[in-house]
Each structure stands twice: as structure tokens, then as C-alpha cells.
N, CA, C and O of each residue as an XYZ file, in Angstrom:
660
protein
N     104.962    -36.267     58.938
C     106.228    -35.583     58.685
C     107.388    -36.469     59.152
O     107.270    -37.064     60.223
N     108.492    -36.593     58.423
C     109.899    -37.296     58.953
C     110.238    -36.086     60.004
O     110.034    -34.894     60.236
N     111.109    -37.627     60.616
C     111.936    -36.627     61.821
C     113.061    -35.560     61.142
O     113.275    -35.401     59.940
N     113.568    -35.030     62.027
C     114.917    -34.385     61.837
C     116.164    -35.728     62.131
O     117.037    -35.569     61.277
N     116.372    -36.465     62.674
C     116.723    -37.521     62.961
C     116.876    -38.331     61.420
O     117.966    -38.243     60.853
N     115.780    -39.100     60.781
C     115.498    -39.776     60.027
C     115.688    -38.959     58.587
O     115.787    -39.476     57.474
N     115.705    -37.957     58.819
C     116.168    -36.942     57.139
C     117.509    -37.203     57.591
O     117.783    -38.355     57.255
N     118.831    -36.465     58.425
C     119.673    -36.421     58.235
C     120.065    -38.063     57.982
O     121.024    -38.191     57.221
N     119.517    -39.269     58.464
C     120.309    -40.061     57.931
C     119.882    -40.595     56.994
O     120.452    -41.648     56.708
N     118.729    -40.161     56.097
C     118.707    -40.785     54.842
C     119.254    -39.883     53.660
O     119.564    -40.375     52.575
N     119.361    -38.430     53.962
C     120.488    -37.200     53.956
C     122.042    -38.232     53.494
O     122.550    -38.327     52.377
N     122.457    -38.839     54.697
C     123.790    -39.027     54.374
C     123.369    -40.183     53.850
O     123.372    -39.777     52.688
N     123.084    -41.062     53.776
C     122.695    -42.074     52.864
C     122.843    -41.751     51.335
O     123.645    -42.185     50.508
N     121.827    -40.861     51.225
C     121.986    -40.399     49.711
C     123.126    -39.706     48.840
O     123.177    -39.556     47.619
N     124.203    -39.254     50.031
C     125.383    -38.806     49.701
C     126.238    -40.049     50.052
O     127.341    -39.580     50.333
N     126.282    -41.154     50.155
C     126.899    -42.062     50.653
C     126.854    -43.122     48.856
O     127.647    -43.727     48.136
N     125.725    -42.854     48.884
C     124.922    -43.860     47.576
C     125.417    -42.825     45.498
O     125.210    -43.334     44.397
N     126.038    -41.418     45.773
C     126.548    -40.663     45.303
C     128.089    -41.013     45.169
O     128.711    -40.757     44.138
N     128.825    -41.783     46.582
C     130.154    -41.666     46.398
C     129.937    -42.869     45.941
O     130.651    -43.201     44.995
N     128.756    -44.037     46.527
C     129.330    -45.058     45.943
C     129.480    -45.504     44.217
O     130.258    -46.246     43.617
N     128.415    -44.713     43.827
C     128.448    -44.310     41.934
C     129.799    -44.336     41.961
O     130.411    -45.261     41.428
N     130.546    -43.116     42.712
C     132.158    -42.917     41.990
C     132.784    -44.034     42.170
O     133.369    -44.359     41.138
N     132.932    -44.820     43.081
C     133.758    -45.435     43.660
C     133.804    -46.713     42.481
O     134.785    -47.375     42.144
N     132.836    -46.778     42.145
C     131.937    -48.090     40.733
C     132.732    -47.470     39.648
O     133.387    -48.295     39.011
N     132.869    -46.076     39.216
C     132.694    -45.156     38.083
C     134.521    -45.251     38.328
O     135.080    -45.278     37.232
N     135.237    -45.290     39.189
C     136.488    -45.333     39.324
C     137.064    -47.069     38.709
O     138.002    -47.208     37.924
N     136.205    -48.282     39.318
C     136.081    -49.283     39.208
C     136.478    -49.217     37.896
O     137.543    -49.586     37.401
N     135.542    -48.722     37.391
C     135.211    -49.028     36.005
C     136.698    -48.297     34.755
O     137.143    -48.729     33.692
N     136.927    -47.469     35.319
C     138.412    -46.774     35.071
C     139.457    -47.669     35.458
O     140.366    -47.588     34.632
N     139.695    -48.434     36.305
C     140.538    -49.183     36.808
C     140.236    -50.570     35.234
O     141.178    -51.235     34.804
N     139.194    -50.661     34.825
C     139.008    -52.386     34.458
C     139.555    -51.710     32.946
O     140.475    -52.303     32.384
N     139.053    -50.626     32.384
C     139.799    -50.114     31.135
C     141.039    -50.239     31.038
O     141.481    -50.843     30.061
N     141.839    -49.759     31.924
C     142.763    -49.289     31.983
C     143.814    -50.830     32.053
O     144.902    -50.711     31.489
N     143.618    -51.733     32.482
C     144.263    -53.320     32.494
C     143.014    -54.137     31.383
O     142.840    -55.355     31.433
N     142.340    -53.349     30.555
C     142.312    -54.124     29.293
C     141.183    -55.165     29.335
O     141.006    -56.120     28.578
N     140.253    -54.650     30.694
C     138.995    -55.662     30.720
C     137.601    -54.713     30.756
O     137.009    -54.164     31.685
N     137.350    -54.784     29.246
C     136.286    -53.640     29.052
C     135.020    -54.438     29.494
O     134.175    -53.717     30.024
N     134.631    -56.005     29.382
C     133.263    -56.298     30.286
C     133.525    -56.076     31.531
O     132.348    -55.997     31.884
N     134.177    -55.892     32.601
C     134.158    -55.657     33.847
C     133.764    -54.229     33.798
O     132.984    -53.745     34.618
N     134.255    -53.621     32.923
C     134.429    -52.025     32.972
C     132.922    -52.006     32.589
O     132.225    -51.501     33.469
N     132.414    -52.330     31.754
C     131.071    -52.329     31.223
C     129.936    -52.573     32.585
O     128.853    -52.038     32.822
N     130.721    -53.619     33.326
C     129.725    -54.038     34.546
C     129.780    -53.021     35.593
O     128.800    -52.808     36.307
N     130.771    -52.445     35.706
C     130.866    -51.318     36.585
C     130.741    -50.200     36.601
O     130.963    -49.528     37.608
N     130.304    -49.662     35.347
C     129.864    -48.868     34.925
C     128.083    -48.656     34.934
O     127.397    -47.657     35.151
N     127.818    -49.689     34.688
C     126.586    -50.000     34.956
C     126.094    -50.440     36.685
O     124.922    -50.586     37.032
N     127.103    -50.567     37.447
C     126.607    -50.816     38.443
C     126.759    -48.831     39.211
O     126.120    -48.378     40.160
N     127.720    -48.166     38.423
C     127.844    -46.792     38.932
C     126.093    -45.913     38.960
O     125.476    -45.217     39.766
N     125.847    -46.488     37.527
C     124.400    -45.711     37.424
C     123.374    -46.562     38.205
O     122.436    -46.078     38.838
N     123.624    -47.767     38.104
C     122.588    -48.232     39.085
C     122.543    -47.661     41.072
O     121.642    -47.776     41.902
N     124.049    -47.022     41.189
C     124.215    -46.339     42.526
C     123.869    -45.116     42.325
O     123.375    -44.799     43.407
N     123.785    -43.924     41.413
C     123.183    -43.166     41.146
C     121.615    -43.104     41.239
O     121.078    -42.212     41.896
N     120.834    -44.132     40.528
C     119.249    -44.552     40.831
C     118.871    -44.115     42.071
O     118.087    -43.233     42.421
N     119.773    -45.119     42.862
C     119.801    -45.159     44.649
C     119.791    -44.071     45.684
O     119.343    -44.000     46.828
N     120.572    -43.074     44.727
C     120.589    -41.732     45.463
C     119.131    -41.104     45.470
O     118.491    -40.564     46.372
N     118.798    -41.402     43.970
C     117.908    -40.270     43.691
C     116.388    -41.105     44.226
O     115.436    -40.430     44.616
N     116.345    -42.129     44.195
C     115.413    -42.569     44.585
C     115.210    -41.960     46.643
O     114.091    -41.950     47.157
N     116.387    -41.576     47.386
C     116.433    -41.275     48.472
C     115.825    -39.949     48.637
O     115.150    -39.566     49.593
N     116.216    -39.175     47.373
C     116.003    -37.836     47.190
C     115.230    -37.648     47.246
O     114.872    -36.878     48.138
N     114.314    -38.186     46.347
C     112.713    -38.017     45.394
C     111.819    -38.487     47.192
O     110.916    -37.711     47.506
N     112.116    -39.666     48.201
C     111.629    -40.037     49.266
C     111.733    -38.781     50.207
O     110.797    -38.335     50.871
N     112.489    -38.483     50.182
C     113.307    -36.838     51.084
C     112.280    -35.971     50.449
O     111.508    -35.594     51.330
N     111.952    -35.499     49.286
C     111.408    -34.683     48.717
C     109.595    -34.893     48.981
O     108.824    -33.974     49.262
N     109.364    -35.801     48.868
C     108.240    -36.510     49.284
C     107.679    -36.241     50.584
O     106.511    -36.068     50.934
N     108.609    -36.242     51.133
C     107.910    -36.348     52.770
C     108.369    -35.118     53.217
O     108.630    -35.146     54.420
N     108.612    -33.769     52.540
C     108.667    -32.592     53.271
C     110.273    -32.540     53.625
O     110.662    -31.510     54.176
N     111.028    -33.352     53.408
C     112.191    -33.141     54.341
C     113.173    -32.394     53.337
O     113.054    -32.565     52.124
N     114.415    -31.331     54.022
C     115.141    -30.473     53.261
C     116.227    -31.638     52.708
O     116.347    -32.771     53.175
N     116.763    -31.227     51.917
C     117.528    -32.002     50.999
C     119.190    -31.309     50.895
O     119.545    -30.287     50.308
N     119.919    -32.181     51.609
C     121.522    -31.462     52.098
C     122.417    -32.508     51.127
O     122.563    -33.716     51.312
N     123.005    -31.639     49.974
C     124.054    -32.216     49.163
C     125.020    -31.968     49.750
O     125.077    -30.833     50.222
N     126.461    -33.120     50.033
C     127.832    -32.729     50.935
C     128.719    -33.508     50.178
O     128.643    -34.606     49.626
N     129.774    -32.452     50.327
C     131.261    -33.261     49.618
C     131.052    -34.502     49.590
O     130.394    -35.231     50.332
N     131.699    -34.712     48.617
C     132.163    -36.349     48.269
C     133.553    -36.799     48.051
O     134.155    -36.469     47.029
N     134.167    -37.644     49.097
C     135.590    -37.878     48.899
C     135.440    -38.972     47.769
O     134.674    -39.891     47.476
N     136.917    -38.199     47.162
C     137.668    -39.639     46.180
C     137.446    -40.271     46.300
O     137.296    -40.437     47.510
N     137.072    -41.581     45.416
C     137.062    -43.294     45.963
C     138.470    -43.375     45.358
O     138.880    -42.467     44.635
N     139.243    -44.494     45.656
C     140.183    -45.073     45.499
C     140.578    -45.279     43.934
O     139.638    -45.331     43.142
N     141.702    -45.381     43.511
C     141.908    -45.315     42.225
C     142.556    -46.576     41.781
O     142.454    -46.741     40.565
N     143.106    -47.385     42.328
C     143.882    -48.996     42.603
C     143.876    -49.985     42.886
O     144.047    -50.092     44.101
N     143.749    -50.980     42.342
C     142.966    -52.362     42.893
C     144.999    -53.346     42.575
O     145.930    -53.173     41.789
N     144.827    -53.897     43.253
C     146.071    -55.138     42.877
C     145.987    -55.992     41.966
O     147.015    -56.532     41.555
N     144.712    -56.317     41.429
C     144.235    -57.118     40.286
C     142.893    -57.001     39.887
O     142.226    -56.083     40.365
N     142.510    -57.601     39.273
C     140.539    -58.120     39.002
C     139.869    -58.379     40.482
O     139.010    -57.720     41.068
N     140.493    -59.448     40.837
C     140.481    -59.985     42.097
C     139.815    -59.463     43.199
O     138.696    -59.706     43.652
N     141.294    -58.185     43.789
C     141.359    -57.364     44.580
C     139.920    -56.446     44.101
O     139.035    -56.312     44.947
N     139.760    -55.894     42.860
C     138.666    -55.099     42.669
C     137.278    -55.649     42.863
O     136.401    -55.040     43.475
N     137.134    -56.752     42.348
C     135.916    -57.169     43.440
C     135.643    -57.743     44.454
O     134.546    -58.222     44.742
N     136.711    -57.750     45.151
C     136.369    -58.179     46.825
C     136.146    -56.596     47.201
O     135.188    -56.200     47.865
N     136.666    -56.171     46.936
C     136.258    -54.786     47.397
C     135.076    -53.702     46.979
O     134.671    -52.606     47.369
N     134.819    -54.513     46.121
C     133.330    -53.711     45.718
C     132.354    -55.024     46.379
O     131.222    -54.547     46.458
N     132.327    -56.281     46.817
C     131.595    -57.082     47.636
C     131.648    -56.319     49.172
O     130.601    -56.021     49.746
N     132.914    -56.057     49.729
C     133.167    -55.590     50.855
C     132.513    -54.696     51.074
O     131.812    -54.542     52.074
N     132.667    -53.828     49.995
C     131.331    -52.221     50.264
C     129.591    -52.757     50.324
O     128.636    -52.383     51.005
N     129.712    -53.524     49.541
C     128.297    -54.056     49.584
C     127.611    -54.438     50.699
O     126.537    -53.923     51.009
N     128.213    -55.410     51.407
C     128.255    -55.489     52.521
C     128.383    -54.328     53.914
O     127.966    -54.329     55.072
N     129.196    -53.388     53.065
C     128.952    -51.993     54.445
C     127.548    -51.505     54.165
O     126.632    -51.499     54.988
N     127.479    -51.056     52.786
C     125.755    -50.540     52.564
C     124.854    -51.385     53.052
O     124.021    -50.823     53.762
N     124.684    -52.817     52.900
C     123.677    -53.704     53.333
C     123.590    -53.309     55.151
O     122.532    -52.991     55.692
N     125.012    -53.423     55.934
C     124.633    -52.670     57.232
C     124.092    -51.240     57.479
O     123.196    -51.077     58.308
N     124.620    -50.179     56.771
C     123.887    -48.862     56.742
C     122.516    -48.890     56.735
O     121.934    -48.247     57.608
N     121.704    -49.680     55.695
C     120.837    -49.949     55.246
C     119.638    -50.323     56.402
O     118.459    -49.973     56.450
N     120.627    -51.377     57.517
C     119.686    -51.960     58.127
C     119.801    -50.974     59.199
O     118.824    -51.034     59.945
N     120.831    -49.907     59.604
C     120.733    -49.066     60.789
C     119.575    -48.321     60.401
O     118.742    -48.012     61.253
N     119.406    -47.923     58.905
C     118.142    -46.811     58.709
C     116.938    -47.740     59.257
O     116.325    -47.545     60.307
N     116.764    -48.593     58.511
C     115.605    -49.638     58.443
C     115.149    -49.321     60.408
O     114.161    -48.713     60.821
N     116.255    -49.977     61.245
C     116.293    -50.119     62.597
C     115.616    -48.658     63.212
O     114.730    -48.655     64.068
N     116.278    -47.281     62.535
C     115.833    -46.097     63.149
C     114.249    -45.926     62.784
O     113.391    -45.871     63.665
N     113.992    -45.859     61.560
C     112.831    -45.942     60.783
C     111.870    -46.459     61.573
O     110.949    -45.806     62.064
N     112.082    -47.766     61.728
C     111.487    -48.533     63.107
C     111.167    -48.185     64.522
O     110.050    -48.184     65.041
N     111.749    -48.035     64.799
C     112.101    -47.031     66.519
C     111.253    -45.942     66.477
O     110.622    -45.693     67.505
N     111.045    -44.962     65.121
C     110.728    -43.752     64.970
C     109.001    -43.943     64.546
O     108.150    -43.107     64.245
N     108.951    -45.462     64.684
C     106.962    -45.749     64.270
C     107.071    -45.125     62.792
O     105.969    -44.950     62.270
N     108.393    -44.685     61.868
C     108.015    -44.238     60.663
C     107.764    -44.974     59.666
O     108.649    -45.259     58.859
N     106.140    -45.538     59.516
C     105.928    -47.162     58.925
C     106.374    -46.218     56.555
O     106.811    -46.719     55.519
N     105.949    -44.998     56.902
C     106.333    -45.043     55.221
C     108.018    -45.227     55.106
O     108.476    -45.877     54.165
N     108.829    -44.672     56.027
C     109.891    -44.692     55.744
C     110.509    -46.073     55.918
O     111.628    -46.253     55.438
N     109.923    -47.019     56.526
C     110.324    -48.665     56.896
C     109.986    -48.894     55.472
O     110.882    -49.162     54.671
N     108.502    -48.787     55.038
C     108.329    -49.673     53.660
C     109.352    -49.198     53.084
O     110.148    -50.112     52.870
N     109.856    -47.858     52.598
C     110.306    -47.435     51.345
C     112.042    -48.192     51.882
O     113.001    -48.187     51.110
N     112.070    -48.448     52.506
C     113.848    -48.778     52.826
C     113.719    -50.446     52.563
O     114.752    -51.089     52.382
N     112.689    -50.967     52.554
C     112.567    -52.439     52.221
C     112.920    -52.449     50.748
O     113.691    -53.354     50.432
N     112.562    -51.719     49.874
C     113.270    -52.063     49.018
C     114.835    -52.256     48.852
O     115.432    -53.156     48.263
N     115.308    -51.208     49.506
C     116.844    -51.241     49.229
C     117.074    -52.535     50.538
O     117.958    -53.299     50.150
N     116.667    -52.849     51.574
C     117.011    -54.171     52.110
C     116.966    -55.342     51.413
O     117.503    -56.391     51.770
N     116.147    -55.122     50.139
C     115.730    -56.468     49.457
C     116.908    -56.429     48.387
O     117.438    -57.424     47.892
N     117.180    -55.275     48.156
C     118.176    -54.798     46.448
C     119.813    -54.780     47.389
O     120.778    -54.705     46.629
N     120.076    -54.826     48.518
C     121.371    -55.060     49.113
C     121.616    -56.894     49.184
O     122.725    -57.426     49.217
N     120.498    -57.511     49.193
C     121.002    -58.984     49.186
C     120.933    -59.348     47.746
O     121.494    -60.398     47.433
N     120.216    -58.516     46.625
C     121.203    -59.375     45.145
C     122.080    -58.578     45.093
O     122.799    -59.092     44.237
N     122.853    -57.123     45.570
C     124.411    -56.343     45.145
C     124.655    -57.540     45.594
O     124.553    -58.572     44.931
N     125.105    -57.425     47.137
C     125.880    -58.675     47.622
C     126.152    -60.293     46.935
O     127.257    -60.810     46.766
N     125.116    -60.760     46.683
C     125.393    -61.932     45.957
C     125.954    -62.354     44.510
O     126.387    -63.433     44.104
N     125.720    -60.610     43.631
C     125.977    -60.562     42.568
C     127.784    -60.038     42.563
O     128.634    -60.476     41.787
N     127.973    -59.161     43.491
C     129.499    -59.435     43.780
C     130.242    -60.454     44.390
O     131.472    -60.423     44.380
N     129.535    -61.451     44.976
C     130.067    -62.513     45.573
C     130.006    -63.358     44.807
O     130.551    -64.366     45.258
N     129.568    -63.510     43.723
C     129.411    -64.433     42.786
C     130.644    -64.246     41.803
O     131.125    -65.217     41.219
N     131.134    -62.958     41.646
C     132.161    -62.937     40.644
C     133.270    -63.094     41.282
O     134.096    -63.814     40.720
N     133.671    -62.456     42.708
C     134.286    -63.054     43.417
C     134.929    -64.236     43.203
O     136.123    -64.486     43.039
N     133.646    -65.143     43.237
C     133.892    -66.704     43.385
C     134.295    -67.377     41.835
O     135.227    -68.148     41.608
N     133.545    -66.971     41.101
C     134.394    -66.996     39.927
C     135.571    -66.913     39.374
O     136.213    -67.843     38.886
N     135.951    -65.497     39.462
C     137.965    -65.402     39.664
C     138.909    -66.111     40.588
O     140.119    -66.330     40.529
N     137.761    -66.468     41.659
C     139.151    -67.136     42.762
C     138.475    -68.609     41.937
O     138.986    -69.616     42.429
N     137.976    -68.771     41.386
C     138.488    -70.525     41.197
C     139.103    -70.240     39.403
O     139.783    -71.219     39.096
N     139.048    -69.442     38.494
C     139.671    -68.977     37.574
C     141.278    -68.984     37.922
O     142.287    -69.021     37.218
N     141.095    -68.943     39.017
C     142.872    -68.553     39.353
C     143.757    -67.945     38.008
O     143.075    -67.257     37.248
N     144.669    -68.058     37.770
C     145.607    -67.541     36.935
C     145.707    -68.094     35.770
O     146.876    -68.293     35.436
N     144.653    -68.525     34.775
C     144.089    -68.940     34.031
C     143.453    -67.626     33.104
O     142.393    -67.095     33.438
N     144.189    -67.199     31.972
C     143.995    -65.917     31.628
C     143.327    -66.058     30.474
O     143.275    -65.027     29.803
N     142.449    -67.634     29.733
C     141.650    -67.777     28.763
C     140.511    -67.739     29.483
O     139.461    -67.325     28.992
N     140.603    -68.128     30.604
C     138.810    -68.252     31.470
C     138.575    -66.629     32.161
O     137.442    -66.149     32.107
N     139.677    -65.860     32.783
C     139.630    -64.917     32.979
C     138.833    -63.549     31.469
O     138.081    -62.577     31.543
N     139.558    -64.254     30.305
C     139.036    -63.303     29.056
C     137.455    -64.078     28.864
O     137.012    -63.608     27.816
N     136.621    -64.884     29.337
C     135.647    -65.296     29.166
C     134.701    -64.462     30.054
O     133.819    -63.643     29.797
N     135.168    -64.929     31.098
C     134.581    -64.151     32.346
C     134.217    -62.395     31.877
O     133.205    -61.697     31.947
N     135.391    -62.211     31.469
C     135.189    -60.823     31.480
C     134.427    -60.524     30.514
O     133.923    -59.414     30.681
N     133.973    -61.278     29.112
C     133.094    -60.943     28.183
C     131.662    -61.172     28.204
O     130.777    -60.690     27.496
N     131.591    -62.307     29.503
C     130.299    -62.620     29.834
C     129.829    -61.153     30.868
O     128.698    -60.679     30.983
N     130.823    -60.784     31.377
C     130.269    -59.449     32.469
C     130.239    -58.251     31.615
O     129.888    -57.299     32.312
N     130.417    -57.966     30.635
C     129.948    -57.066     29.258
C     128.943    -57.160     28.989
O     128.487    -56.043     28.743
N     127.757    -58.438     28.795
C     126.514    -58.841     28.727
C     125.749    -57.622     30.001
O     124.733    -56.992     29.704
N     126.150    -57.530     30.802
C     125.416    -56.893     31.929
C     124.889    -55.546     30.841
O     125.473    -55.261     29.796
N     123.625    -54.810     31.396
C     122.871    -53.583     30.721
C     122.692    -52.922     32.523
O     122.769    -53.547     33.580
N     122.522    -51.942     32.354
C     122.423    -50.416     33.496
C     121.326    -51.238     34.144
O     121.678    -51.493     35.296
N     119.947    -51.837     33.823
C     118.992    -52.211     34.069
C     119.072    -53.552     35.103
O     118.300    -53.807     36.026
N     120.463    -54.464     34.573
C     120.534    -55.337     35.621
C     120.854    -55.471     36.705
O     120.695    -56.556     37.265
């Protein structure tokens, strides 16, 4: 049986992995809206791929006996300053989940809960390609600089992305 301990925080996890869908799903409203439908396409697809994440927590929650607590979800943000600004800040989150990630992993541990360690290795393994895959576009736009033919490239190559990647 999971702890009471180890449900509530994979509990908020899974409501954490819910806002972060929106926060993608807002993203993705933001890249329409300034006229870059492959970004929007990529972020859109990265919304359902944060959706997966939830439910995959759920279905683990559900699995192991533990009650299952859905909780508000605040707004994500609606405004980015540019392309730019919008993905440093979806890298930046990446980087907060990759730490969340490892506090569960750490409790999981502590708690001798060896199913709940395996099942969180996946998402330890799936937080270092988010991260690199936002740090990569990152790095892309900042050497694109203000170059608005490589910027319309960029953005048609991140349209290529499918829900699956």
C-alpha cells in the first residue's frame, strides 16, 4: 500500500502536471495570436503531452489503492514579451518539474516505496529530454536574434512536431 505521505504528493503532482497542460495550452494561444502557428502547433502538443503526465499519475494513484484528490487550478499566465521570453519560460518550468520530480523520486526512496521509485523513473528520464528540448529552442532564437526569415523557418520546422514527440 502507498503511504498517505506519498499519495498526497503524487496527488499534487498530478494537479501540478494538469496546470502545466494549461500553462502549454495558453503558450500555444500566445504563439497564434503573434502569427507563429508551428510554435503554437509545438505547444499544443507539448499541452497534451502534460496531460499524458497527469493521467499516467492517476492511473499509478489508482493502481496502488490510493484516493485520488482533483484541486483548483490557477491561471497560467497569458503574456510572453516575445518568442524568446515564451520559451525561456516554458525551459524555466521544466526545470521546476525536473526538481519536483526528484523530491518525489527522494520521498519514494526514504519511504522503501521500490514500485513508486520505478514508476517515477520514468518521468526522471522524460524531464531530461522536456528540458533539453526547450533548451534547444531557446538556443536557437537567441542566436536567430532579430532575423525574422530564420525566425519564420524555425517556426515551421517546430510545426513538424506531432502530440507523440
Amino acid at each position: 500500500m502507498i503511504s498517505k505521505k506519498m499519495t498526497n504528493a503524487l496527488n499534487l503532482q498530478m494537479n501540478r502536471e494538469f496546470f502545466n497542460a494549461r500553462l502549454y495550452l495558453s503558450m500555444a494561444a500566445y504563439f497564434e495570436s503573434i502569427n507563429m502557428p508551428g510554435a503554437a502547433g509545438w505547444m499544443m502538443a507539448q499541452a497534451q503531452e502534460e496531460t499524458g503526465h497527469a493521467m499516467r499519475l492517476y492511473a499509478h494513484l489508482r493502481e496502488r489503492g490510493a484516493r485520488i484528490l482533483l484541486t483548483a487550478i490557477d491561471a497560467p499566465p497569458t503574456k510572453w514579451a516575445s518568442p524568446l521570453a515564451a520559451f525561456e519560460a516554458a525551459y524555466e518550468h521544466e526545470c521546476k518539474v525536473s526538481r519536483e520530480f526528484d523530491e518525489h523520486m527522494a520521498l519514494a526512496q526514504s519511504e522503501k516505496d521500490y514500485a513508486t521509485t520505478i514508476f517515477l523513473q520514468w518521468f526522471v528520464t522524460e524531464q531530461v529530454e522536456e528540458e533539453a528540448s526547450a533548451d534547444e529552442i531557446v538556443q536557437r532564437i537567441k542566436m536567430i536574434g532579430d532575423h525574422k526569415g530564420s525566425l519564420f523557418m524555425l517556426d515551421r520546422a517546430l510545426g513538424e512536431r506531432k502530440a507523440d514527440d
